[in-house]
matplotlib code that plots the C-alpha trace (Angstrom):
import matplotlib.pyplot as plt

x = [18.5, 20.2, 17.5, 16.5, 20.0, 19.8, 16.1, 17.4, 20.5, 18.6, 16.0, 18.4, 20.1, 17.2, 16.2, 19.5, 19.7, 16.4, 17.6, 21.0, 18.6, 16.6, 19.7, 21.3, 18.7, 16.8, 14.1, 13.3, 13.2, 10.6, 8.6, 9.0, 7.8, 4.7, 3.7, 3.8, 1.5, 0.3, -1.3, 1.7, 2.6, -1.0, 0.4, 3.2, 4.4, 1.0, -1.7, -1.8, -1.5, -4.5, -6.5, -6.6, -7.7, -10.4, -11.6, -12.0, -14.2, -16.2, -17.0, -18.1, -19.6, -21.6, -19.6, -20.7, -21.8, -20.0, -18.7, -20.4, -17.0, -14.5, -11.2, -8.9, -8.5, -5.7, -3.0, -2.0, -5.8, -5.0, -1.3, -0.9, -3.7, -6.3, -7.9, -8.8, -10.9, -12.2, -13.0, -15.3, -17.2, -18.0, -17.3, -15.2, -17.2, -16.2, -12.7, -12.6, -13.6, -10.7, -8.6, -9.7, -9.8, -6.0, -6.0, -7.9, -5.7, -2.6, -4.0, -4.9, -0.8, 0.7, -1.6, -0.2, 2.6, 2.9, 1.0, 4.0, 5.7, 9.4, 11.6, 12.0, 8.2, 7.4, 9.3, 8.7, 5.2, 5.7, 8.0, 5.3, 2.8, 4.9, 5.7, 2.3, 1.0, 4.3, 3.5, -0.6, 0.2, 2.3, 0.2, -2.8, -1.2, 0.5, -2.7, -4.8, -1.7, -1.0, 2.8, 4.6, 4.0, 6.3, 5.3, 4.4, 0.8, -1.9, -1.5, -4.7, -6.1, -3.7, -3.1, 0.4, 1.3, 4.5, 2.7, -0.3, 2.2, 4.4, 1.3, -0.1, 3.4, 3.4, -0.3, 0.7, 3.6, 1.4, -1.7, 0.8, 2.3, -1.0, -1.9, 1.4, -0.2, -3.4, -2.0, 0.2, -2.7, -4.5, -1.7, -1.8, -5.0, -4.9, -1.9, -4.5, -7.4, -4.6, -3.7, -7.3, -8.5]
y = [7.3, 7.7, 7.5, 4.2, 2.5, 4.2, 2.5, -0.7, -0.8, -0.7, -3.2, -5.4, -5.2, -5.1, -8.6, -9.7, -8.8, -10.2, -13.7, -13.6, -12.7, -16.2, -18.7, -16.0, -16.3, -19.8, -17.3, -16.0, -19.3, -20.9, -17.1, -18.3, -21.7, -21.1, -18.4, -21.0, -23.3, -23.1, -25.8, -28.1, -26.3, -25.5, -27.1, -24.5, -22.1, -21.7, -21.6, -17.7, -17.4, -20.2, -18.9, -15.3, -16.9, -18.6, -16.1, -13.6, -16.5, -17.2, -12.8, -13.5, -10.6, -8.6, -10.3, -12.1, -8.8, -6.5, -9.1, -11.9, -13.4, -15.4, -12.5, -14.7, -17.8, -15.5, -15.1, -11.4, -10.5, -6.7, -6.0, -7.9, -9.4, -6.8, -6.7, -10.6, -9.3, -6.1, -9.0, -11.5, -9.4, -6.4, -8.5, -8.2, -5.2, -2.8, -4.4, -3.5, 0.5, 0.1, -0.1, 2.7, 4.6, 4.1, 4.5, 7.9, 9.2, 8.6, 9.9, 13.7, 13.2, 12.9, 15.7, 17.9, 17.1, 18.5, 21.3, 22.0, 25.5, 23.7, 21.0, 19.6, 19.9, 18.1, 15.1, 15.2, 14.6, 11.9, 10.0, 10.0, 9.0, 6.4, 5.2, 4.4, 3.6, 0.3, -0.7, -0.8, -2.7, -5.2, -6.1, -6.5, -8.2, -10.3, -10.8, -12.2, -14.1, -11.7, -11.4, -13.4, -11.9, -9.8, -8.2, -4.6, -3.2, -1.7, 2.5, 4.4, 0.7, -1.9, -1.3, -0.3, 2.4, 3.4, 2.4, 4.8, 7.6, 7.5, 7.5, 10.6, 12.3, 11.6, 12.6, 15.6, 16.4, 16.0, 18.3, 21.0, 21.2, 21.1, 24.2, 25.8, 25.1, 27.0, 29.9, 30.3, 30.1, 32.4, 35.1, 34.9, 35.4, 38.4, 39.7, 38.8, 41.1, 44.0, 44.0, 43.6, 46.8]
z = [-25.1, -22.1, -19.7, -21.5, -21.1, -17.2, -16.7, -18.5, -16.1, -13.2, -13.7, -14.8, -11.4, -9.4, -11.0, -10.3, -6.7, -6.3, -7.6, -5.6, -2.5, -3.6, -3.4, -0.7, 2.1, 3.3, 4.5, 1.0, -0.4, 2.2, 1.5, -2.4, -1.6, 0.8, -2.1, -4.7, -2.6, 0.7, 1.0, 1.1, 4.3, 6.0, 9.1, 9.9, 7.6, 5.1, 7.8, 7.7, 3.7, 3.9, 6.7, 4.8, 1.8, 3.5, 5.7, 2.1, 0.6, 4.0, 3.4, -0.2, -2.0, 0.6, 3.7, 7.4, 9.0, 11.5, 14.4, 13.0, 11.1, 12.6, 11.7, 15.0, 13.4, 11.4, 13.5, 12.3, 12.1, 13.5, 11.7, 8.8, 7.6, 8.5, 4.6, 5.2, 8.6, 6.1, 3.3, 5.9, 8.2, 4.7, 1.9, -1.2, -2.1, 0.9, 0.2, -3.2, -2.1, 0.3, -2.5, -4.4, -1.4, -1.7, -5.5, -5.1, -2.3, -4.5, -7.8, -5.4, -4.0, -7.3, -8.5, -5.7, -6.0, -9.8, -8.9, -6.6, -6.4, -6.3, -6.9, -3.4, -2.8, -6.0, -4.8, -1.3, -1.9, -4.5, -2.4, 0.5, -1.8, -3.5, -0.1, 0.9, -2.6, -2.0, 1.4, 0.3, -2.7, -1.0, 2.2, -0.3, -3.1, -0.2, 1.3, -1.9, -3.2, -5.9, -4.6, -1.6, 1.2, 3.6, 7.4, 7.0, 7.9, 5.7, 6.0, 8.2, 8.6, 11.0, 14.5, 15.6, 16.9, 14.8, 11.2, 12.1, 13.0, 10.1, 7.9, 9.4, 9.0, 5.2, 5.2, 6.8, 4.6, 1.4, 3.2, 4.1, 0.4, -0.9, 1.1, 0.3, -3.4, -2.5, -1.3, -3.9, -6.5, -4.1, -4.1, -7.9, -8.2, -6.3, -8.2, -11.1, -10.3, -9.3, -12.6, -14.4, -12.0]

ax = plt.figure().add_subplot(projection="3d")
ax.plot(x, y, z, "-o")
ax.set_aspect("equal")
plt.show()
């Protein structure tokens, strides 16, 4: 019971902080309002939301071909809006394995993660996979217009220097739990045939 009133409490202020920040901040509210339709602003603030959409339905299914699209006419081509270049030149297809490439890569963290040996390694590992599984979801969902969009880049896949570093921390985080896993399940096998002989 507790947990649900805890669970309750905090969506409830998370909604309500995400309101305040609405009539708070201008920025959030031009953010809202190129979301809603950017095609009222395609001169300033919607080109990029636009230009993205166009450039995934220029790919189409099977896409332009490698080098054959047109990915600069996005302005954030390389950071941001990398999955639209991904979408023309391979096609929704390829995009569409991108994102279960990130599905799968989640689904093997969280199983590490309760496979852990402890407490702290249990978590650690689910808050690296829960921090890439956020920043995926809301560069793509920002992307396709599933969710307004925000600056962040796409984990393994947009350039920058400082993105690609963090995620190879957090993939290295979740590789060495997962090998502190394997030994352990090693060692107890051993201790298994000891006792078996």
């Amino acid at each position: 019971m507790i947990k649900y009133m805890t669970s309750g409490i905090a969506v409830l202020a998370n909604t309500s902080c995400s309101v305040a920040s609405y009539h708070l901040f201008p920025h959030v509210q031009i953010r809202v309002a190129v979301w809603q339709n950017p095609w009222l602003t395609y001169e300033n603030q919607g080109y990029q939301i636009v230009q993205g959409l166009m450039a995934l339905a220029a790919g189409g299914l099977f896409g332009t071909g490698l080098g054959l699209g047109m990915p600069t006419v996005v302005p954030a081509y390389a950071t941001d809006y990398i999955f639209t270049s991904i979408g023309e030149e391979f096609g929704i297809l390829i995009a569409i394995f991108v994102i279960l490439f990130y599905l799968i890569f989640i689904v093997r963290g969280v199983l590490i993660a309760l496979n852990a040996y402890s407490r702290f390694d249990a978590l650690l590992v689910f808050g690296c996979c829960a921090m890439l599984a956020l920043q995926s979801f809301i560069i793509i969902g920002g992307v396709i217009k599933l969710i307004p969009l925000t600056g962040i880049t796409l984990p393994f896949v947009s350039a920058g220097g400082s993105s690609m570093l963090s995620s190879m921390i957090q993939l290295g985080v979740i590789e060495g739990i997962a090998v502190k896993n394997g030994r352990r399940d090693e060692m107890s096998l051993k201790e298994m045939d000891g006792v078996l002989e």
